[in-house]
C-alpha positions, 0 to 999 in steps of 0.5 A: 805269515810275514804280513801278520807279523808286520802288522802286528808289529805296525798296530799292536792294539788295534782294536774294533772302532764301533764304540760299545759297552755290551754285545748287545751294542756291538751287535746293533752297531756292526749291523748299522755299519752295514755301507755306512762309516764306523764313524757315523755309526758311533754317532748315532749310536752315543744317542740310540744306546742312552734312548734303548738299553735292552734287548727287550726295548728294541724289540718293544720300539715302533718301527716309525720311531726306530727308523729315525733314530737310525736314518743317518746311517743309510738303508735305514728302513731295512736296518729298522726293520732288521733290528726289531727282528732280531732283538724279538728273536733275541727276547724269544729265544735267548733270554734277551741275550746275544748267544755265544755261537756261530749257528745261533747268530747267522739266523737272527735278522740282519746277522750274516758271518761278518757280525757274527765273526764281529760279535764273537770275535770282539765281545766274546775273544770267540776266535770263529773266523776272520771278518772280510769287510771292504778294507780286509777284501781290498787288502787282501787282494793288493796284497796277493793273500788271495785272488777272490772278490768273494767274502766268504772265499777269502775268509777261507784263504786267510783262515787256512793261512793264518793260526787262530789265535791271529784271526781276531786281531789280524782283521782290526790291524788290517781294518787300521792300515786300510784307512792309515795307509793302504787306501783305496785310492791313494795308496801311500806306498812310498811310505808303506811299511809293507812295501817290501813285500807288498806285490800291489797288485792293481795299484801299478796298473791304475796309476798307469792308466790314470796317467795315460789317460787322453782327455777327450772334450765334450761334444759341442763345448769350446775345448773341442772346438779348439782342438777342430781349429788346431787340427784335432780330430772333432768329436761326434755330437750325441745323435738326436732321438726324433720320431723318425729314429724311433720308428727305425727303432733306436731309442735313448738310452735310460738313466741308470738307477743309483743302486 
């Protein structure tokens, strides 16, 4: 794959950014990176791994007590909870070690293909897959490696298309030039030393429409009454909800919850 190879080229050492001594760490930490930044993740980490060293502490830690220590990194109840579990599992059913194969990890508490393929990749130079997070989906799409949204579909497509030995160290360097380079955003394609084979698939687009974009005033505000005094068309002020409408059977809409 000439992506690979340019990649291999661009990040020869990429390496996984949760900072770790041991797979136990790096298991704890690739479940705390869940929707959270590798950088804050490592923050609280540096305190988390001095205060619990072993399989067995975290398992024997009260829930109260583990969830402070982990609260920064969002979710931080269900992370507890999912981090005493596993570790019991962990004291129970491996010795208090992490086990070195894919079955045995999707099953602990928290642990899905991505930490799995994390873990085994990482800890163990174990090649079992590609792990698919935010940057490797997005890159992948941009990139035409693959049209699904799909972790689990698209780990399939770069597996197929890739050798094993590239799936370990394909996702660090993909990872690395997502936050360099590719950004979600702000994609520095001028610069891109992948630009030549990149189709940028939805960059041409966004761009097109961020640009084309009218800006339309806001009901009521002073920039849509200058655009009335100059001729522009007036924007409809929001209808008011009053026993009336309600009884006819319209009714304000609600706030949408942050998910």
């Amino acid at each position: 794959m000439r992506v690979a190879r340019k990649l291999a080229q661009l990040y020869p050492d990429a390496e996984c950014a949760l900072v770790h001594e041991s797979p136990l760490e790096l298991l704890i930490a690739t479940i705390l990176s869940a929707q959270c930044t590798d950088a804050r993740v490592n923050i609280v980490t540096k305190e988390l791994f001095q205060k619990y060293r072993s399989a067995e502490d975290f398992a024997r830690a009260p829930l109260p007590q583990l969830e402070k220590g982990v609260k920064t990194t969002g979710f931080f109840r269900n992370k507890a909870k999912n981090i005493k579990a596993c570790c019991q599992q962990l004291v129970d059913k491996h010795g208090g070690e992490v086990p070195r194969d894919m079955e045995s990890l999707v099953v602990l508490p928290g642990v899905g293909r991505k930490t799995a393929n994390v873990v085994l990749g990482t800890a163990f130079g174990i090649p079992s897959g590609v792990v698919v997070d935010t940057h490797v989906s997005r890159l992948s799409n941009r990139m035409g490696l693959t049209e699904s949204k799909d972790p689990i579909k698209i780990e399939q497509d770069l597996m197929r298309e890739l050798p094993a030995k590239e799936w370990i160290a394909f996702s660090h360097r993909m990872i690395q030039h997502g936050r360099r380079v590719c950004m979600a955003r702000s994609p520095q394609c001028e610069t891109c030393a992948l630009a030549d084979i990149c189709p940028r698939i939805g960059v041409e687009e966004r761009a097109t429409s961020k640009k084309g974009a009218a800006k339309v005033p806001k009901p009521g505000g002073e920039k849509q009454k200058k655009a009335v005094a100059k001729g522009g068309t007036k924007v409809a002020s929001a209808p008011k909800f009053t026993a009336k409408t309600k009884k006819a059977g319209r009714q304000p809409r609600k706030a949408v919850k942050a998910m």
